[in-house]
Structure formats: structure tokens, C-alpha cells
N, C-alpha and C positions, 0 to 999 in steps of 0.2 A: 570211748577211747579217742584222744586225741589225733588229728592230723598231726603225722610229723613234718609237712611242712610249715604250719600252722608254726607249734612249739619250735621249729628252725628259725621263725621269722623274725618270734617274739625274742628270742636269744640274741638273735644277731643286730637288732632296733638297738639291744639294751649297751652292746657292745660299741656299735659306733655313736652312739647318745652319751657313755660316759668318758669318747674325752676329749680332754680340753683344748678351751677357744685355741691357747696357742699351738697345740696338737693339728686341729683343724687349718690353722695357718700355713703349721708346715708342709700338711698333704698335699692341701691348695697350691701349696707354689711348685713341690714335686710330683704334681698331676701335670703341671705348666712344661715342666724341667722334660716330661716323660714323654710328650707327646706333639711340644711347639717345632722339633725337629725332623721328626716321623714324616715320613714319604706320606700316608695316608692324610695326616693334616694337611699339610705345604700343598699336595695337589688339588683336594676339595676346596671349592669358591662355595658349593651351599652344605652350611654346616648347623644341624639341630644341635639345640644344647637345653637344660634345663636349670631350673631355679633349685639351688640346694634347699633342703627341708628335714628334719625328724634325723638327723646329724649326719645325711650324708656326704659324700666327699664333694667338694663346690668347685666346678668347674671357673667359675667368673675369669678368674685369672689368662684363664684360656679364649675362654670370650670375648674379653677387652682385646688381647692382644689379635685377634682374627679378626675384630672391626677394625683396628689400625690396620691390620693388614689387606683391608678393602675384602675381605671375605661376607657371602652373606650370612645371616644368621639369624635362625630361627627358634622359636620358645614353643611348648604345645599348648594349645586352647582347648579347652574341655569343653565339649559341644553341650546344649539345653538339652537337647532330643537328636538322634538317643541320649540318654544320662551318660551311657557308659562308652561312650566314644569321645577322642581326639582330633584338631587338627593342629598341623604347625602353622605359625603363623611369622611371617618377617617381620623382623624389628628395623624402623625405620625411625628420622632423626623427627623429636614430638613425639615419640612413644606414647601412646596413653594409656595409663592400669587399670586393673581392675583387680579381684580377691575372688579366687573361684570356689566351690564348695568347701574345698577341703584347707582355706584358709592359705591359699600360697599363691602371690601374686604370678600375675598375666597379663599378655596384651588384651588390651580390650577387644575383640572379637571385631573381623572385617575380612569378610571373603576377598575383599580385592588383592589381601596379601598374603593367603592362604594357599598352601601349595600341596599338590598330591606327593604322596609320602616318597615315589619311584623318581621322583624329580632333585630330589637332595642328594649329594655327594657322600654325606658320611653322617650318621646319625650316633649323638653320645647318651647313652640311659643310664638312670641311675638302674639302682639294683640295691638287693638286702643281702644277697650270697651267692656266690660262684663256688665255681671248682677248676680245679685244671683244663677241664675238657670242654669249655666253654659253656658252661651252663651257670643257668640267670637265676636268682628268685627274686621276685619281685616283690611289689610291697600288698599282693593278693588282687587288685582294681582289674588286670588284664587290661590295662589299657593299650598297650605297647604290641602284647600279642593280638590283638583285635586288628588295631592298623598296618601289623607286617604282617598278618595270615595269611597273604597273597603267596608268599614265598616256599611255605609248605608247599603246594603245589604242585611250580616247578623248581628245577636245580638251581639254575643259571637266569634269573632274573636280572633286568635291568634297572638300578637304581643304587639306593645307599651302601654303604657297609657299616653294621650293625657294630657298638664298641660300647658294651658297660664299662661304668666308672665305680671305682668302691677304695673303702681303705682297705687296707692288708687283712686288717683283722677278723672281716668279711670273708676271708677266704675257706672253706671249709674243704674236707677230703674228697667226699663226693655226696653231692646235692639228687634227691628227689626228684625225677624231671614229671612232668607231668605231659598229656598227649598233646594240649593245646600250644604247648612251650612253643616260641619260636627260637631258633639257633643266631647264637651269634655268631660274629667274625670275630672276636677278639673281647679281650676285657683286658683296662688298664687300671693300674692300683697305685697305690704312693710308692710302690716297692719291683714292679715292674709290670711288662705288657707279656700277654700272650695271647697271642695271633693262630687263629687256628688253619691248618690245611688249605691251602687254595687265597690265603688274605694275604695280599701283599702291597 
């Protein structure tokens, strides 16, 4: 028998993979629209973001506009060893790439710009499905939950606020969570934000 998070994942890849470039355009600009105003943006100076891939919603729009606005900004670096660990790394002016395992560009790897994860202001992830209640599914890697496990822990950590990105379509009733899940703060979609309890 099937995991249904499994068959959730594959469903919802299929959903935001079929549609179109100009679809994708207009999420992009109403991800920008949803969030370049947001108290949560405007305040954070170090802000993660990621490379869209496998049709998810593309932040870039939002990243351009945070480097004009002198904000920093960081991309994740998929570490040698462990295989299955991340770090963020700053994008600085010379960027140099590189193409990591899974075929989606990166910073070249350079601890001098690498920053522990409690040190960033706001961090944005993709996601494969949510639900109202702030839950994530991911694209299965953990990688995300690996580097914010700290926060299970305790309540009231010091550091980011957690904010999937996804399209609409993404949005399902109520998602399977799993024990390892970390919680987010909020998830934003081309269609609106929701902020959970305590995110402000």
C-alpha cells in the first residue's frame, strides 16, 4: 500500500508542472504583489529565498526587488557530507554557480558566506502542499526539516520566521503531517497569505 503522502506529492508536482509559462508569470508577480508590502518582508534585512524548479511558484521577482532594496539574501547550498544536509549561503556581487545533485543551480560553496540558519530574519521554502493550518509537504529530501529541527524543541526560539511559497492549486483540505514536520509561520500563495497564531 501506498504512502499517502507519497501519492499526495505525486498529485500535486502534476498540478503545479501543468501550468502555463504565462500562468507561472502571473503567480510570480502576485507572490511579489502579496508580500513586497508585508510588515514581515519590509522588516527582515536577511532574507532566504530559493531557485524555482519542478513548477514551483518563483520567487525571483521578490528577490530582485530585496537586493534593490539593499536587503541580504541567501540561496541553500546542499552540503557533500552529510549528503542530506543544507546550508544558506549569501549572494554577493560575482556570484559564482555551480549545479548541485538534483540539477538546480547554486552558489558555489564558501563557508565565509555561510550563515547559521537562527541568524536570518525570514526564511521563504518552497513546498508541494499545505493546508490551512500551516502545514508543509515537502518534495520528501527533509532537508528543510533537518536544518530547523532546533525549534521542535523549544517554543520561542530566536531567529527566522518560517513562510512556504506555493500556488493556489497546492492548497489542499488537510495534509498528513508527519512527527519530523517542522511548523511554519505562515504560507503565502498567488491568492493569499496565512499567518499562523503568534506571526506577526
Amino acid at each position: 500500500m501506498s504512502d499517502p503522502r507519497t501519492l499526495l506529492r505525486r498529485q500535486l508536482r502534476q498540478a503545479r508542472r501543468a501550468l502555463t509559462p504565462r500562468e507561472q508569470r502571473a503567480a510570480s508577480e502576485q507572490l511579489l504583489r502579496q508580500l513586497v508590502h508585508h510588515p514581515l518582508f519590509r522588516r527582515s534585512r536577511h532574507i532566504a529565498f530559493y531557485l524555482a524548479n519542478d513548477g514551483e511558484i518563483d520567487p525571483h521577482l521578490l528577490m530582485q526587488r530585496a537586493r534593490e532594496l539593499g536587503k541580504h539574501c541567501y540561496l541553500p547550498v546542499l552540503r557533500r557530507w552529510p549528503a542530506n544536509q543544507m546550508h544558506f549561503q549569501r549572494l554577493r556581487p560575482g556570484q559564482r554557480w555551480t549545479t548541485n545533485r538534483y540539477g538546480i543551480r547554486e552558489p558555489r560553496p564558501d563557508p565565509r558566506w555561510q550563515v547559521s540558519p537562527w541568524r536570518l530574519d525570514l526564511v521563504l521554502m518552497p513546498l508541494v502542499g499545505f493546508d490551512a493550518r500551516g502545514n508543509r509537504l515537502g518534495m520528501g529530501g527533509g532537508y528543510y526539516d533537518r536544518l530547523f529541527a532546533y525549534r521542535r524543541t523549544r517554543a520561542h526560539w530566536p531567529g527566522p520566521r518560517l513562510l512556504g511559497l506555493a500556488h493556489h492549486c497546492q492548497k489542499v483540505d488537510q495534509l498528513p503531517v508527519a512527527p519530523w514536520d517542522v511548523p511554519l509561520d505562515g504560507i503565502v500563495s498567488d491568492q493569499q497569505i496565512i499567518l499562523l497564531q503568534g506571526t506577526a
